[in-house]
N, C-alpha and C positions, 0 to 999 in steps of 0.2 A: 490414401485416406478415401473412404467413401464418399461419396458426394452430399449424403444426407449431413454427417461427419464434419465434413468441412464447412457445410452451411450453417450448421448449429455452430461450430466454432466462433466463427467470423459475426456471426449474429454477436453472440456473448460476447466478444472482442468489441466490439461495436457498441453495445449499449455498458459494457463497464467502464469505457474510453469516455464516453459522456455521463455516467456517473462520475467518474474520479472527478471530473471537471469542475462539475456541480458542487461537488461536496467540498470539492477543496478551495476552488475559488469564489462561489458563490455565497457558501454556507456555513463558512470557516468562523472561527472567533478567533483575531489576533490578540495574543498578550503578548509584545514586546519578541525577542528570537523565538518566540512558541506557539504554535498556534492547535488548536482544537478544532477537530472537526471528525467527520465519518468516512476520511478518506480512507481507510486501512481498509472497511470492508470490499467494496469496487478491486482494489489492491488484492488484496489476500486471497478475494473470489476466482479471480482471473488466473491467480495458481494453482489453486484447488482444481476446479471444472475445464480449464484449460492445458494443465502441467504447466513447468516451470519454463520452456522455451515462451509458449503463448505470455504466460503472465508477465515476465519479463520484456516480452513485445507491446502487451497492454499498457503497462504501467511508463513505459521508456514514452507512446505514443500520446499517453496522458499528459505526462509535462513536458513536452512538447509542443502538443497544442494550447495546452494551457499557457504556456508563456507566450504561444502567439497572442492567444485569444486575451491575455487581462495579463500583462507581464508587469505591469508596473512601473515599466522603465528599465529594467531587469531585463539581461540577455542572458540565454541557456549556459547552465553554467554545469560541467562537467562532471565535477561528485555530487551536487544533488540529482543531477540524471542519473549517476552510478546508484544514489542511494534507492530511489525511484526504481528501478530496474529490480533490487534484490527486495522492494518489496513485494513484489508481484512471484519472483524465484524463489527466494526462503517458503513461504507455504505451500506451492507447489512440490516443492523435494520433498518435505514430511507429509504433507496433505493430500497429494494427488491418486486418484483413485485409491483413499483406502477409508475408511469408516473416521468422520469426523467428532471425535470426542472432544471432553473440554479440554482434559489433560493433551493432546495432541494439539490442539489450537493452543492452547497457550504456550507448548513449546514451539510450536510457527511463531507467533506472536513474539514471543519471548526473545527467539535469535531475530527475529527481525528487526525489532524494534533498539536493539543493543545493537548491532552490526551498522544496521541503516540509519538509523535515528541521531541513537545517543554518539557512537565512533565516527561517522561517515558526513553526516547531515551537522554534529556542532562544531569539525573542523574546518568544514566547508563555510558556514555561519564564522568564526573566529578569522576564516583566513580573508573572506570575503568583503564581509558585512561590520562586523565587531571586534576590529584586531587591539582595541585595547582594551576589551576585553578577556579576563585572561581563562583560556582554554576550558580549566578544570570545572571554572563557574559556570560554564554556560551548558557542559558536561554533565554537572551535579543539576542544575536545573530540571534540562531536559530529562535526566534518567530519574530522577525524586518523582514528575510529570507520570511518564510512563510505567513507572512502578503500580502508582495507584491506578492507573488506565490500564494496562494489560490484559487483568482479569474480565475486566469490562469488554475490551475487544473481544477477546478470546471467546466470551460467552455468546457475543453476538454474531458473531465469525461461525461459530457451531450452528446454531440456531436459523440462522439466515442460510448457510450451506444445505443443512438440515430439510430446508423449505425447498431451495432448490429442486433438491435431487427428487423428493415426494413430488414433487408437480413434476419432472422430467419422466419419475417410475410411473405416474397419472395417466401421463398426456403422450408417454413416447412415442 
């Protein structure tokens, strides 16, 4: 990797590492096993502009320090890192170096948010957190949640990418 290459990388690594932080624990709105916030984009970006190794390095080093940093009494717990990890690698695999439309973000978005979210992140919550609560409710929650959110990410995930790369074609 070039040197210019690797510096841009690590740069973007670096300030998506302290976006995710931001967003997710700073900026967050808890409702109960669900929370709102703008963590997807930091996430998703880090796939896109980075590929799928990086973003999955981003995302893994986000919660990470985020549970250093504000855990709550919470210690790192394994499938939400896993989930974590495939947010950052699902948009990477579709998304990385190729023209970001919405139809393309919304299918990053789309497996991401099913894979990581709704299968990965509500049985980790059930096994965890909420085991008498039972699985499929907190399943049907979450995935009802992100139904209506997808579209939403997905346009902002373009749009934001979109800005990216114009200031990177600008300034390169």
């Amino acid at each position: 990797m070039k040197k210019r290459e690797a510096i841009r990388k690590l740069t973007y690594a670096a300030l998506l590492v302290a976006m995710d932080i931001v967003l997710a624990r700073y900026l967050a709105i808890p409702l109960g096993y669900e929370r709102l916030s703008l963590q997807f984009l930091p996430d998703g970006m880090a796939g896109i502009l980075l590929g799928p190794v990086f973003g999955g390095t981003v995302t893994l080093a986000a919660d990470i320090l985020g549970m250093l940093i504000q855990s709550g009494g919470l210690s790192i717990n394994p499938l939400i890192s896993l989930s974590a990890i495939l947010r950052g690698v699902i948009p990477g695999l579709i998304l990385y170096k190729k023209e970001v439309t919405f139809k393309r973000a919304l299918l990053a978005v789309g497996i991401s948010l099913l894979v990581a979210d709704v299968l990965i992140t509500s049985t980790s919550l059930h096994i965890f957190f909420y085991p008498t609560v039972p699985l499929w409710q907190i399943m049907g929650v979450r995935a009802l949640v992100r139904l209506v959110y997808a579209p939403i990410q997905a346009l902002l995930l373009k749009l934001v990418t979109q800005g990216v790369r114009r200031f990177e074609k600008n300034n390169g």
